[in-house]
C-alpha positions as CSV (number, residue, x, y, z in Angstrom):
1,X,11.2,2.5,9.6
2,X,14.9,2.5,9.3
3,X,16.6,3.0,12.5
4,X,20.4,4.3,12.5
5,X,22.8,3.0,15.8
6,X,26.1,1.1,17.1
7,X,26.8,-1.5,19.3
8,X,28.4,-0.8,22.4
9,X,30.3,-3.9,22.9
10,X,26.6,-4.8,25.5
11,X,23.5,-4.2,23.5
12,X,22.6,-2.2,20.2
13,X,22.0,1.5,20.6
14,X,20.0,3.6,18.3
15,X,21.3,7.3,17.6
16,X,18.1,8.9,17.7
17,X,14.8,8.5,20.2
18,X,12.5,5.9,18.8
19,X,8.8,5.2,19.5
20,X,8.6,1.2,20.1
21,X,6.5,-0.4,22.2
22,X,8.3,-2.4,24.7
23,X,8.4,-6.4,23.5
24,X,8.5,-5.1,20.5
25,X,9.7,-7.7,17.7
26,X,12.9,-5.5,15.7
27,X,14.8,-7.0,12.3
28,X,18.6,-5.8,12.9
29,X,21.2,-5.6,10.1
30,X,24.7,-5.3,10.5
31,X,26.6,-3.9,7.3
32,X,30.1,-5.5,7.2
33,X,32.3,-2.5,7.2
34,X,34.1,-4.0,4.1
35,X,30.9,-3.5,1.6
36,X,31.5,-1.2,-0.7
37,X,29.0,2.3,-1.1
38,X,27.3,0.5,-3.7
39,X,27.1,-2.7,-1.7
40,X,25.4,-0.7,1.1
41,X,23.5,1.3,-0.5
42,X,21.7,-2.1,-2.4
43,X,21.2,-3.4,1.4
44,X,19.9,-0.5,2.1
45,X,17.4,-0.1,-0.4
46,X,16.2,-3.8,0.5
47,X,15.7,-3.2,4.0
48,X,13.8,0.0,2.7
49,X,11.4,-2.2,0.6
50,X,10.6,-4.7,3.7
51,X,10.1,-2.0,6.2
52,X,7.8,-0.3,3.6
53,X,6.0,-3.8,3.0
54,X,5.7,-4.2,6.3
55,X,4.1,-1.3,7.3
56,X,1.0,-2.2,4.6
57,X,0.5,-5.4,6.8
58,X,-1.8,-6.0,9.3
59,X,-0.7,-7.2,12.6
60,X,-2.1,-10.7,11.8
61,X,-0.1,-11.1,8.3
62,X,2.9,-9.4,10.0
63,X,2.8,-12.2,12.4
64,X,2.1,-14.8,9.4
65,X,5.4,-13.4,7.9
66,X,7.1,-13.7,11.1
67,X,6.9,-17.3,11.7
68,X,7.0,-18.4,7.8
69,X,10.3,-16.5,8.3
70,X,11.3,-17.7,11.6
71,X,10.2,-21.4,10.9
72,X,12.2,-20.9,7.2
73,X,10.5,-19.9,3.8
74,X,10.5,-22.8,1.0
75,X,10.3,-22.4,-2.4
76,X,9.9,-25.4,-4.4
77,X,12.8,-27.8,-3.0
78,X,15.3,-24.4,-2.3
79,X,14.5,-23.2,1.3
80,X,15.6,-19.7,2.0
């Protein structure tokens, strides 16, 4: 789910109603105003891909992803 909103200076707000449970763990992206279309457009598509990957996981390897991403990814000696 891709969620549209603005920060208020306080806390984010979404432009539409959304259906989250409370405690409910978000990703939040901020485009940097200075991106070009095509710029956002590329970010947009990526977020786009994880939101669609992560609605094939189960709560368990949503979780898994969570901390491998919270705790940082490694690949080979490059950690992400």
């Amino acid at each position: 789910m891709t969620i549209e909103g603005y920060f208020d200076g306080t806390a984010v707000r979404t432009l539409e109603p959304v259906d989250l449970k409370p405690n409910q763990r978000v990703f939040i992206s901020v485009l940097d105003n200075s991106y070009s279309d095509s710029k956002k457009l590329r970010i947009q598509q990526k977020l786009d891909s994880i939101n669609s990957v992560y609605g094939m996981l189960s709560s368990e390897e949503s979780e898994a992803v969570d901390e491998a991403i919270h705790t940082g990814i490694k690949f080979g000696e490059l950690e992400v």
